[in-house]
C-alpha positions in Angstrom: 0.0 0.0 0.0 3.0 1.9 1.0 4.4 1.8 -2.5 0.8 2.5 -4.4 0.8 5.4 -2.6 3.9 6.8 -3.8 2.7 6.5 -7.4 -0.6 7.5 -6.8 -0.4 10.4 -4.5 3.5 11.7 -5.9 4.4 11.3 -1.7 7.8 12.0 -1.5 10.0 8.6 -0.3 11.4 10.3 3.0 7.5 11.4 4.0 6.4 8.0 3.3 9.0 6.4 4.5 8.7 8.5 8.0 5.4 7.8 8.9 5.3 3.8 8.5 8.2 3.3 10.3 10.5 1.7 7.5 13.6 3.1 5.6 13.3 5.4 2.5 15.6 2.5 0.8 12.9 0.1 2.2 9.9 2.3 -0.3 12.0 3.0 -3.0 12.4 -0.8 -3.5 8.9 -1.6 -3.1 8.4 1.4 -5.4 10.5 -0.1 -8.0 9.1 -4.0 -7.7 5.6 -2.6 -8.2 6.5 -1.1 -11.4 8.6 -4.1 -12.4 5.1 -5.6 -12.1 3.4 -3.2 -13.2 5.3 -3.5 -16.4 5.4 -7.1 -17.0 1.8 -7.1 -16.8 1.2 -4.3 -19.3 -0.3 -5.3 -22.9 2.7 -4.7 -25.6 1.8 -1.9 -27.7 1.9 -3.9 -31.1 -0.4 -6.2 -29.5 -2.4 -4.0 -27.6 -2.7 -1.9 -31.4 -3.3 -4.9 -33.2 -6.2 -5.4 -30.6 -8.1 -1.9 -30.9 -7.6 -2.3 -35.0 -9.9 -5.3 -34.7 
């Protein structure tokens, strides 16, 4: 949730990081995995093209 809210809300790590009691490294990790997923789940564009053609 931590991470989600970085993206969503534009939190700043350190803020983030601060109130939940967990090190800015520890967020920006958890930042970077959830993109990582984030990504690999993601449609490629030529398919995703080929897709809104049909």
């Amino acid at each position: 949730m931590i991470a989600l809210a970085v993206l969503r809300h534009d939190q700043r790590l350190a803020d983030m990081a601060g109130g939940n009691n967990v090190s800015e490294s520890t967020v920006r990790r958890w930042r970077d995995a959830l993109i990582t997923l984030f990504a690999a789940q993601a449609p490629r564009l030529d398919r995703a093209l080929k897709k809104v053609a049909r």
